[in-house]
C-alpha positions in Angstrom: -21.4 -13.7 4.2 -21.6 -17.6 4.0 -20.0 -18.8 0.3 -19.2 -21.7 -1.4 -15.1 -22.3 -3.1 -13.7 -24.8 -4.7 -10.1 -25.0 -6.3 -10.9 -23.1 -8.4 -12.0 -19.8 -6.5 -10.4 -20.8 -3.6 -7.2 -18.2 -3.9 -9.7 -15.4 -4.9 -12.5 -16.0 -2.2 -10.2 -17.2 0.5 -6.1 -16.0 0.4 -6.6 -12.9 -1.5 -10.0 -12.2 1.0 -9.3 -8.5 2.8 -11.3 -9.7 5.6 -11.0 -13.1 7.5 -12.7 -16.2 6.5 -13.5 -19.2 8.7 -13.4 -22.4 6.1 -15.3 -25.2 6.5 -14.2 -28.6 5.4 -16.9 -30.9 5.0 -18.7 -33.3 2.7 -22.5 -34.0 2.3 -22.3 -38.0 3.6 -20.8 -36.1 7.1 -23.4 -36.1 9.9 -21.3 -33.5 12.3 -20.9 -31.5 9.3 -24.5 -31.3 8.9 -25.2 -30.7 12.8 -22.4 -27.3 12.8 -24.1 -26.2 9.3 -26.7 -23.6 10.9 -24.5 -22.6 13.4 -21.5 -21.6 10.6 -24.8 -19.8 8.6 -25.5 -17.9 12.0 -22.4 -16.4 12.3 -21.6 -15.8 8.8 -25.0 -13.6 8.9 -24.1 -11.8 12.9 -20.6 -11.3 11.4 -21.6 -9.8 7.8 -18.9 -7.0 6.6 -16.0 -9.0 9.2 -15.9 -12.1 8.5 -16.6 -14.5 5.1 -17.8 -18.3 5.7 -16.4 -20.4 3.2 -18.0 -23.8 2.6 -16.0 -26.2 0.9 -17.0 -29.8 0.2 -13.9 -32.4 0.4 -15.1 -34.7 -2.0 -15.3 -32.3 -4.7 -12.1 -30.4 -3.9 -9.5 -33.1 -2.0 -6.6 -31.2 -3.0 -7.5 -28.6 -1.0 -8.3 -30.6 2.1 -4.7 -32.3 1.3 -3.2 -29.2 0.8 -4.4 -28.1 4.2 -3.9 -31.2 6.1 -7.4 -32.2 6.9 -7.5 -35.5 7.6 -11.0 -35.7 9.4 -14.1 -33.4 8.8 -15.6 -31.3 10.0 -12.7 -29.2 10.4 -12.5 -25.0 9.9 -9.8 -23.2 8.9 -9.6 -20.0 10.1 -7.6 -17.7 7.3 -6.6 -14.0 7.9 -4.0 -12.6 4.9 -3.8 -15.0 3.3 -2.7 -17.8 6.1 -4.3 -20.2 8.6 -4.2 -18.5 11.7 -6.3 -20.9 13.8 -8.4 -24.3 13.3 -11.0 -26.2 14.8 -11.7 -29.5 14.3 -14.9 -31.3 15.1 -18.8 -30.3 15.7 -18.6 -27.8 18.5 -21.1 -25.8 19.5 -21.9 -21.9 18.4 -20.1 -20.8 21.2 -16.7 -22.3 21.0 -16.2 -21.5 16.9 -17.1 -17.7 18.1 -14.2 -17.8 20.6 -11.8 -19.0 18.0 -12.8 -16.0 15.4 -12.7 -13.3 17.8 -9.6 -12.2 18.1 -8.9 -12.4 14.4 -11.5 -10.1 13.8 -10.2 -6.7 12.6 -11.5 -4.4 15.5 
């Protein structure tokens, strides 16, 4: 499932989530955000029910970048209970953010 938070429904959608969710830090001026976007709605859709993609945009919700120390975009977040368990930072390919989920997956 591929959604988009903001301050607002971030601790709902994201810390209180029972399943892990990969977040995506980006903003719409971003290039490399825009080339990792299909690949984050690919996997959000092959890992339905295990994992949640959260999209959200920096220049509408800075405090939550600031709160989680982004400091350049595009950078996921990779949240399991409530807690960042893993990141990546930068465009990388389909491939690579699928090795960073998998072994947060539940099983």
């Amino acid at each position: 499932m591929e959604i988009n938070v903001n301050s607002g429904s971030f601790k709902k959608q994201v810390i209180e989530s029972k399943e892990p969710v990969l977040v995506d830090f980006w903003a719409e001026w971003c290039m490399p955000c825009k080339m990792v976007a299909p690949a984050l709605s690919q996997i959000a859709k092959e890992y339905n029910g295990k994992l949640t993609v959260a999209k959200v945009n920096v220049d509408d919700s800075p405090e939550l970048a600031g709160m989680y120390g982004v400091s350049g975009i595009p950078t996921m977040a990779i949240f399991k209970d409530g807690k960042i368990v893993d990141r990546i930072v930068g465009a990388l390919p389909k491939q690579h953010i699928i090795q960073a989920i998998k072994p947060h997956l539940a099983a």
